[in-house]
Structures are given as structure tokens and as C-alpha cells.
C-alpha positions as CSV (number, residue, x, y, z in Angstrom):
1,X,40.1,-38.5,48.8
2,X,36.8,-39.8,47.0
3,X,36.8,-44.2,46.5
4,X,38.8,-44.7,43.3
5,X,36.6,-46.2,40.4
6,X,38.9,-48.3,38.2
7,X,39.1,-48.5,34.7
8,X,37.9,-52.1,34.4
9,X,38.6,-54.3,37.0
10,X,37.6,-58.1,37.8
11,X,34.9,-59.1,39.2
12,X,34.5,-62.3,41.0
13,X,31.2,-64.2,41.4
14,X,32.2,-66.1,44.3
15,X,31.7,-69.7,43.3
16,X,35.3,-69.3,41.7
17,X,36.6,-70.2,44.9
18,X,35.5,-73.7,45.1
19,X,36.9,-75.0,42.3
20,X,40.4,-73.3,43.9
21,X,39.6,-75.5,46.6
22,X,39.3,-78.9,44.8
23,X,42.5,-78.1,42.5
24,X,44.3,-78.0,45.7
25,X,42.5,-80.4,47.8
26,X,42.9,-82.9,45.2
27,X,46.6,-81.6,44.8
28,X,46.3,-80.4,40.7
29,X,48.4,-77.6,40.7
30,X,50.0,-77.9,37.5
31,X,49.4,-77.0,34.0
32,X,46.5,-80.0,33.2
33,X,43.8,-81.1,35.5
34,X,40.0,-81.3,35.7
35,X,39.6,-78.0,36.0
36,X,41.3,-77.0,32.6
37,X,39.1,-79.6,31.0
38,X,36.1,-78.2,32.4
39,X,36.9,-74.3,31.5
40,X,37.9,-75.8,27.9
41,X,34.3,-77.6,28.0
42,X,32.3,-74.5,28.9
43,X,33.6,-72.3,26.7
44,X,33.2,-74.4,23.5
45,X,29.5,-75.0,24.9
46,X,29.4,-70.9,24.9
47,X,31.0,-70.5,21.5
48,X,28.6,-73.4,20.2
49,X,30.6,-76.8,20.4
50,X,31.9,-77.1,16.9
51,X,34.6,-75.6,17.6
52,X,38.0,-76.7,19.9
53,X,39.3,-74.5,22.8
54,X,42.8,-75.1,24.0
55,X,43.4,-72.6,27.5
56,X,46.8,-70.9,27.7
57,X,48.9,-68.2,30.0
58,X,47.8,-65.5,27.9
59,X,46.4,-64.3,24.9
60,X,49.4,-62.9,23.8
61,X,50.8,-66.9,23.9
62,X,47.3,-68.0,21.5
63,X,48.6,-65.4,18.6
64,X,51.7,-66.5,18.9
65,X,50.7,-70.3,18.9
66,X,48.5,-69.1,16.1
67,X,51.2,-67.9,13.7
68,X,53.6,-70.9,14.4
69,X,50.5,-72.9,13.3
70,X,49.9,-71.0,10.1
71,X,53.9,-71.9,9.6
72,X,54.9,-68.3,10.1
73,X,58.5,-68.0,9.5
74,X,61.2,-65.4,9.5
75,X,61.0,-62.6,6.8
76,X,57.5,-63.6,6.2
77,X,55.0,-60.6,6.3
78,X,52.1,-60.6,8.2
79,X,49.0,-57.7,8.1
80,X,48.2,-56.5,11.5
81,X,45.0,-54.4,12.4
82,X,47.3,-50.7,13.7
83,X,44.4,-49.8,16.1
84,X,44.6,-52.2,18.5
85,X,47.0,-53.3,22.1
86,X,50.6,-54.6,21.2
87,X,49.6,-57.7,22.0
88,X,48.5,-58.1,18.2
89,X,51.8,-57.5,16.9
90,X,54.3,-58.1,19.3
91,X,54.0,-62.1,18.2
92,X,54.9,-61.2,15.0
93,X,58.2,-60.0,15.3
94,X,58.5,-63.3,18.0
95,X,58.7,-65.0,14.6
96,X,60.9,-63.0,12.7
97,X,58.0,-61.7,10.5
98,X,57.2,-58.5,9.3
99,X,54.0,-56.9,10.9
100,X,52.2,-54.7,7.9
101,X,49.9,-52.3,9.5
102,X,46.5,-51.3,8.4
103,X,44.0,-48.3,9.7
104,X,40.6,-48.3,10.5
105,X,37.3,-47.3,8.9
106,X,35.0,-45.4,11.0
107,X,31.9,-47.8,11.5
108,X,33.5,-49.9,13.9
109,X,37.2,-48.6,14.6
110,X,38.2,-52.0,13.3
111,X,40.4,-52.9,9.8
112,X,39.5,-51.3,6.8
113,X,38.1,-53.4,4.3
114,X,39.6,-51.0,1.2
115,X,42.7,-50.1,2.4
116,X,43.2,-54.2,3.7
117,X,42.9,-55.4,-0.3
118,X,45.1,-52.4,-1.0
119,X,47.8,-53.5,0.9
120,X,47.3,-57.5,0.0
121,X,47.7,-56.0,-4.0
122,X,50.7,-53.9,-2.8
123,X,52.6,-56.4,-1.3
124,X,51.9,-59.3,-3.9
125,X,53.0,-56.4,-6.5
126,X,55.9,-56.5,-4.3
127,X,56.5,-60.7,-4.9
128,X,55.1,-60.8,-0.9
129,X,52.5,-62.6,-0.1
130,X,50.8,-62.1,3.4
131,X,50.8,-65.2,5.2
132,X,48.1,-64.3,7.7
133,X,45.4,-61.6,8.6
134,X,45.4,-60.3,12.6
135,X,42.0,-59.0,12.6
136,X,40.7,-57.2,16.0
137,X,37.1,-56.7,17.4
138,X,38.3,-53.6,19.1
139,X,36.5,-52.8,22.5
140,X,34.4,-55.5,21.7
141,X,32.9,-54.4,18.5
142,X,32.7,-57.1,15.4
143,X,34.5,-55.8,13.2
144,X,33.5,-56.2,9.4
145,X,33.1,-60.2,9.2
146,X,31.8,-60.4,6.0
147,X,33.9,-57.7,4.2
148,X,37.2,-59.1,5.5
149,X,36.6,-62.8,5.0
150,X,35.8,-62.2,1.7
151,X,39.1,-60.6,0.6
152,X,41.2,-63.2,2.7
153,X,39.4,-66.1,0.9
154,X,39.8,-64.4,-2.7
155,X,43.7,-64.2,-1.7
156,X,43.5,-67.5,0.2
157,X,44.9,-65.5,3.4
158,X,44.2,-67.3,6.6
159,X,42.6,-65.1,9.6
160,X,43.7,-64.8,13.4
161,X,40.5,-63.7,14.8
162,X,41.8,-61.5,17.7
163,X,39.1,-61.7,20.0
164,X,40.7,-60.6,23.1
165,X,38.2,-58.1,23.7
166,X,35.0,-59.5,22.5
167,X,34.1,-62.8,24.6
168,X,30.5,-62.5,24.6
169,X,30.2,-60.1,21.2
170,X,28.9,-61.6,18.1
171,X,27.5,-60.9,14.7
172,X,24.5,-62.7,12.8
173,X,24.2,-64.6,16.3
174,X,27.5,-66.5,15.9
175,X,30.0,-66.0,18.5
176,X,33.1,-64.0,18.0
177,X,36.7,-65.9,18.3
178,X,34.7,-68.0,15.6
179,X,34.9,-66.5,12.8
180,X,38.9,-66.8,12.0
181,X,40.7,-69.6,10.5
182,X,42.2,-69.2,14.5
183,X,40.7,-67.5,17.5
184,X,42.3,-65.8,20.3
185,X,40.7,-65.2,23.3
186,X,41.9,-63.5,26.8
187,X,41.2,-63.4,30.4
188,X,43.6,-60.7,31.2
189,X,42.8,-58.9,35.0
190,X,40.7,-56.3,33.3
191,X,38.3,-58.3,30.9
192,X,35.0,-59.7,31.0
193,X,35.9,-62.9,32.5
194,X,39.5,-63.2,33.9
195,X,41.8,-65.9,35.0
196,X,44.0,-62.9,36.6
197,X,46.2,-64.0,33.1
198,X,44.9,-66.5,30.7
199,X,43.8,-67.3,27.0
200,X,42.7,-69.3,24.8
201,X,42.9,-70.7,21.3
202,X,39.9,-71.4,19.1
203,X,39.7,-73.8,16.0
204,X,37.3,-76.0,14.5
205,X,40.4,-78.3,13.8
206,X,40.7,-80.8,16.7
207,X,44.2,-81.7,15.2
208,X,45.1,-78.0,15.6
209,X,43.5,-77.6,18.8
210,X,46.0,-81.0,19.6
211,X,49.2,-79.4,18.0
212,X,48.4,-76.1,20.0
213,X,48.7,-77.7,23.2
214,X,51.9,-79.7,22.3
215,X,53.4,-77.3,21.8
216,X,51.9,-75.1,24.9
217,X,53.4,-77.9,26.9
218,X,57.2,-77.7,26.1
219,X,56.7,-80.1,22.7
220,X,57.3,-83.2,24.8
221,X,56.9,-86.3,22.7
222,X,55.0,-89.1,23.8
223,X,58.1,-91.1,25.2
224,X,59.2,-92.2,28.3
225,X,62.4,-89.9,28.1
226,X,62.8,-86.5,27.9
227,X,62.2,-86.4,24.1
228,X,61.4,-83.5,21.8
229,X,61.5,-82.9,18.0
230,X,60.3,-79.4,18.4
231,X,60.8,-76.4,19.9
232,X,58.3,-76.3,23.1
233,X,56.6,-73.0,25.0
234,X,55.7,-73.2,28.5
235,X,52.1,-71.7,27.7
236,X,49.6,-73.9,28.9
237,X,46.9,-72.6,31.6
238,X,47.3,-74.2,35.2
239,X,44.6,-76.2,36.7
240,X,43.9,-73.5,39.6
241,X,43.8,-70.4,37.3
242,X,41.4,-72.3,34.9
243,X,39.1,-72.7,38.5
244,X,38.7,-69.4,38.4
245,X,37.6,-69.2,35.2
246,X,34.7,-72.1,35.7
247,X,33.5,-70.1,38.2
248,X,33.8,-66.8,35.9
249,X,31.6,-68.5,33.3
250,X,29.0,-69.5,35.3
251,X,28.1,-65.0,35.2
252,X,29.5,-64.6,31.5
253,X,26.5,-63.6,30.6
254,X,25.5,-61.3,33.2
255,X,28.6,-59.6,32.9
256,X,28.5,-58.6,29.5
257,X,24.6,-57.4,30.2
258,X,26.3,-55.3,33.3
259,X,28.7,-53.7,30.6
260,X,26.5,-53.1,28.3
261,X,23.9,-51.6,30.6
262,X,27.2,-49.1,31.7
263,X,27.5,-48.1,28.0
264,X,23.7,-47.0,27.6
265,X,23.7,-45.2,31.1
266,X,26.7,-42.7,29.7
267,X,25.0,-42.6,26.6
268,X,21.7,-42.0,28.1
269,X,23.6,-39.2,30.3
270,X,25.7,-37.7,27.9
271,X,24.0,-37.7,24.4
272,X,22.7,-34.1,25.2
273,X,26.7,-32.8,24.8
274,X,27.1,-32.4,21.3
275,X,30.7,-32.3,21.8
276,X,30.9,-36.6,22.4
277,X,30.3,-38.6,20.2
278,X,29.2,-42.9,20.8
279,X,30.2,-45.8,18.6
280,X,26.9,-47.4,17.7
281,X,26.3,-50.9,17.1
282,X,25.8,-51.8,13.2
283,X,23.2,-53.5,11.8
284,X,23.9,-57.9,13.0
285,X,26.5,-56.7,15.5
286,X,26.4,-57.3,19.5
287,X,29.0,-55.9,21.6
288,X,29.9,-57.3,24.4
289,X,30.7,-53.7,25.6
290,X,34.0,-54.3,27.1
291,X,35.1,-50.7,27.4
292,X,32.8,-47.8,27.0
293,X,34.2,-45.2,24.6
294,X,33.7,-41.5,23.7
295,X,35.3,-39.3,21.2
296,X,35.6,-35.9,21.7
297,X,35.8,-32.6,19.7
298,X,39.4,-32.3,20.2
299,X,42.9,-33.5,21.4
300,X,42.5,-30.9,24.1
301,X,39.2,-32.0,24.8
302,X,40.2,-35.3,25.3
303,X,43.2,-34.4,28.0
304,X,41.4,-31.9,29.6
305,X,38.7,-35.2,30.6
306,X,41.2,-37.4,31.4
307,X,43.0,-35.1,34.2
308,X,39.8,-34.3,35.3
309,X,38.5,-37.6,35.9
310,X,42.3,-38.4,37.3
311,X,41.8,-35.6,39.8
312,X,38.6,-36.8,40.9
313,X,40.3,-40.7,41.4
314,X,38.3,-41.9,38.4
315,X,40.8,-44.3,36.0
316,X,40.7,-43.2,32.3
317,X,42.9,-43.8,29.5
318,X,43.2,-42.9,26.1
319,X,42.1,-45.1,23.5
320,X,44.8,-47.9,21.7
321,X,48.0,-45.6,20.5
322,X,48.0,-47.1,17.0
323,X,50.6,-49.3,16.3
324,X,52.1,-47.8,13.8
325,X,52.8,-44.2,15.9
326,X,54.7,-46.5,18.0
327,X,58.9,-46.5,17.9
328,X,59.0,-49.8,17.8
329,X,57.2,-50.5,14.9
330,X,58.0,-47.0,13.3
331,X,59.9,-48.9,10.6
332,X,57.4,-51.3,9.2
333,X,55.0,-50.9,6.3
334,X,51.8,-49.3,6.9
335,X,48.8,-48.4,4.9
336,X,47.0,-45.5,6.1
337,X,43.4,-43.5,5.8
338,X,43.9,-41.0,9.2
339,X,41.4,-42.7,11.3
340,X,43.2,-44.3,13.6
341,X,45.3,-41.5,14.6
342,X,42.2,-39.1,14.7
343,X,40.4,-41.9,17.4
344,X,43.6,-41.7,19.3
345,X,43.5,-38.2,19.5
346,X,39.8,-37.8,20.8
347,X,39.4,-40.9,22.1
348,X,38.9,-41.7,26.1
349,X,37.9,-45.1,27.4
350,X,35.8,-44.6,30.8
351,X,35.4,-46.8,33.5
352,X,33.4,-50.0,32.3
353,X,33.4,-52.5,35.1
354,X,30.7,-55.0,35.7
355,X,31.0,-54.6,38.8
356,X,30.2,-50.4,38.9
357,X,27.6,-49.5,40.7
358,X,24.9,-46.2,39.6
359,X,26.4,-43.7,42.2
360,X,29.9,-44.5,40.6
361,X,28.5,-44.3,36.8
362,X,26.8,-40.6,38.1
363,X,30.7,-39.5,39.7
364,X,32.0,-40.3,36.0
365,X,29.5,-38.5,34.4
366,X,29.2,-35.4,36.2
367,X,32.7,-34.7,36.4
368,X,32.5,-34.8,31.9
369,X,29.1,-32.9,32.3
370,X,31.0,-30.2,34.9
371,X,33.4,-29.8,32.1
372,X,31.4,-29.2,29.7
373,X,29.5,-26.3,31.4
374,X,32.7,-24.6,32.1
């Protein structure tokens, strides 16, 4: 059998190591140390130091901090971007909220402006009003800044900038996860930089950024005893996972060039096929790249790849299942134009990797150009 080619998987730089070493040779293997401060440190110096960067367990823990923040409470409603991971909304029902679930338009994949001030009318029709905005730069494309902004500040909406996906990505030269009211960031195994599971929070509020890590460290108050007036997460980062990510952002940059490179070599390649079809970046956007997507002619299409690749031990996968095909969240409100569900259909997410090399990229794309020739 040929060398599998993953999907997306991490891709050390070496120097991560070291700063492994200190955390234990100075014995900080806990959930604080040096090397927490310094990962905090260099990623507000890469998002442009205004803002505050608190380092959790996961992204999935920054949302939820996020909404808890925002006072998020039970039978509040909360508008969710559908096409995106269940990381988004999951946190939502944490809080005993209502997700409300908006499509996509088709420049970016991201949330629809229209259909977002649709459903903020709807619901305040309704007496509800939306305590907060999850928006997502899907794959690592920016989604409409400007558009979306505008109709959360008219409704005085606050935004959780999910930017899971888009470390690196920006638009008009400022960085995404800056954007929002709050910014989520992740270093899941399979993103551009990875902690092998970590996050982070984003605010230009250092008393946020200070109540966000409270509360990431079980709410302890500042008392000799075991005191606590509020209910505490255990979702702080630990000193020898946040080495790893030191030594990650040392090559942020060169990662998201290696990505980005990957998603002009299939285009390159495969732009002749009249059957694909590439996301292009809009006018002020830069994508980090993250995944590299196609869309196909058809749902058939789109399996037919997939398999093939599988057969040929290349990782594939479908782009996000919107969240609101999904039986969990088949109850909940949604607000829907079809373009979700039609991405999902043709949709396939090829191997991305910094760390592919050409002879991998050429195995990807000759299997889809063999297919094509059938």
C-alpha cells in the first residue's frame, strides 16, 4: 500500500522541543508557567499587541468562556453561523441557550449578511433578542467583516469571532480573531499551529482577558482557603503544551505560506476540469489557507473523489455537515438560503498539510484528474 497522505496533520519545527525541556527541567508542569506567558506574549505581538490573549485546553473552552462573559444564560438565544464544526454551537446549549442557525452566502461560505438581519428582525418580532453573534472564518476565509459588524452594531449584538480556522488570515491587513467583541482561536492537532489541543481567547479588554482566566482556573478567589463565589472550569492551557506552541510560532508564518502555496498548486493543476470549482479570495481578504477546498458538479461527483482518494490512502473528507442537517440541533430555529446544504453536497476538503511535499500534492491530483478522464 502507497504512504498515506493525511488530511492535515501537525507539523513540528523542531525548536518546540526545548521549551518541553525547560517546563520540565524547571519542574512547571501545571496549568501556569513561563511558557504560557511567553505563548500569550507572542501571539498578541502576531495579532498586533492591543489586544489580550488568554491560552486555554481548547477552543471549544474560549466560546464557551466567551458566552459566560457575554452573561449568556439559559433560554437566552444565540445566532450561530450553520456551516461550520460543532464546536460553534455545542457551547451554546452548555449554557442552556438556544443556538439560531444561519446559511451561508456564496462569496466566502461564511454567514449571510441578508439572511443574518432577517433573523435578528425575526426574533426581536418574536420579543427575543440575540444575545450574541458566532461568526466563523470557515477554512480560513474572512468572512464578511464589514457587512456583519455593521448589523451587530445597529442591533447592539456583541460578536464571538470564531477564528478557529484562520490564525494567520486577515482582512484590510488586520488580523483575524480581532475583529469580534471576543476571539476564539485553536491549536487543535490538525491546524496551522497546534498545541496537540489548545485555544485561546482574544479581547482588547485586559479585565476580560483577567475574568477569562479566573474562571479557566476553577474560579479560585484570591484567599488562602479554598474559596470560590463562582462556578470554576478546569480550562486553562498547561505550561508544557503552551512550549509547544512557542516553538510553533516561531514558523507561523511559514506555515501558512506552505498552505497557501498547496492551494495554488491544485488550483494551478486542476483549473483545466471545468467540473471543480475554487473559492477565490475577495477583494482585502488573506486566507491563511487552512484546508484546500473544491466543489464539484454533483453529490456523486463528490463521493465518487472521496472513495477514490480513500482507495489510494489519500485522507479526504467532506466539507462541514451544516449544523442545522444535524439531529441534534434538528429542533432549533434556522434561517435558510440552500447554500450551505449545496457546499455540503459538492464539497471535498483535500489534503492541506504544511508539511506535504510536491510528489504527495501530484498523487492527490492525479487520482481527481484520472477521474475525470474516465
Amino acid at each position: 500500500m502507497k504512504p498515506k497522505i493525511w488530511l492535515s496533520s501537525p507539523h513540528m519545527s523542531g525548536s518546540e522541543i526545548n521549551y518541553i525541556h525547560q517546563a520540565f527541567e524547571s519542574n512547571w508542569i501545571a496549568p501556569l508557567g513561563p511558557n504560557v506567558d511567553l505563548f500569550e506574549e507572542k501571539l498578541q505581538n502576531f495579532l498586533g499587541n492591543r489586544h489580550q490573549v488568554g491560552v486555554l485546553s481548547s477552543g471549544t473552552a474560549a466560546i464557551h468562556l466567551a458566552l459566560i462573559l457575554l452573561d449568556v444564560k439559559k433560554d437566552d438565544e444565540v445566532i450561530c453561523q450553520s456551516k461550520t464544526f460543532s464546536a460553534s454551537a455545542n457551547p451554546i446549549v452548555y449554557q442552556g441557550a438556544t443556538p439560531i442557525f444561519i446559511d451561508s452566502e456564496k462569496e466566502t461560505w461564511n454567514l449571510c449578511p441578508e439572511l443574518l438581519e432577517t433573523a435578528i428582525k425575526d426574533r426581536l418580532k418574536q420579543g427575543k433578542r440575540p444575545k450574541a453573534i458566532i461568526a466563523v472564518h470557515l477554512y480560513g476565509m474572512p468572512y464578511k467583516i464589514n457587512e456583519i459588524h455593521n448589523i451587530a452594531k445597529t442591533y447592539e449584538i456583541p460578536v464571538i469571532e470564531d477564528s478557529a480556522e484562520a490564525l494567520g488570515s486577515s482582512y484590510n491587513n488586520q488580523k483575524c480573531g480581532t475583529f469580534g467583541d471576543i476571539g476564539v482561536l485553536s491549536f487543535n492537532g490538525n491546524k496551522i499551529i497546534t498545541t496537540s489541543g489548545g485555544g485561546a481567547l482574544v479581547t482588547l479588554s485586559k479585565s476580560i482577558k483577567e475574568k477569562a482566566v479566573f474562571l479557566a482556573t476553577q474560579a479560585r478567589d484570591k484567599d488562602i482557603a479554598y474559596l470560590h463565589s463562582h462556578i470554576g472550569y478546569n480550562y486553562r492551557m498547561s505550561n508544557v503544551l503552551a512550549g509547544i506552541g512557542v516553538g510553533q510560532m516561531e514558523v507561523l508564518e511559514k506555515r501558512v505560506a506552505s498552505r497557501r502555496l498547496n492551494f495554488k498548486l491544485y488550483k494551478y493543476h486542476l483549473s483545466d476540469i471545468n467540473d471543480l470549482f475554487f473559492l477565490p479570495e475577495p477583494k482585502n481578504s488573506f486566507s491563511n489557507r487552512w484546508l484546500s477546498c473544491i466543489l464539484t458538479k454533483s453529490k456523486q461527483q463528490k463521493e465518487d473523489i472521496i472513495n477514490l482518494l480513500e482507495k489510494e490512502n489519500i485522507e479526504s473528507r467532506p466539507l462541514w455537515k451544516p449544523m442545522h442537517q444535524q439531529p441534534v440541533f434538528k429542533h432549533h430555529p434556522r434561517y435558510l438560503n440552500g447554500v450551505s446544504d449545496s457546499l455540503f453536497e459538492r464539497g471535498i476538503c483535500l489534503p492541506s498539510g504544511s508539511n506535504l511535499n510536491q510528489e504527495q500534492i501530484e498523487r492527490v491530483v492525479m487520482v481527481i484528474k484520472k477521474y475525470y478522464r474516465l
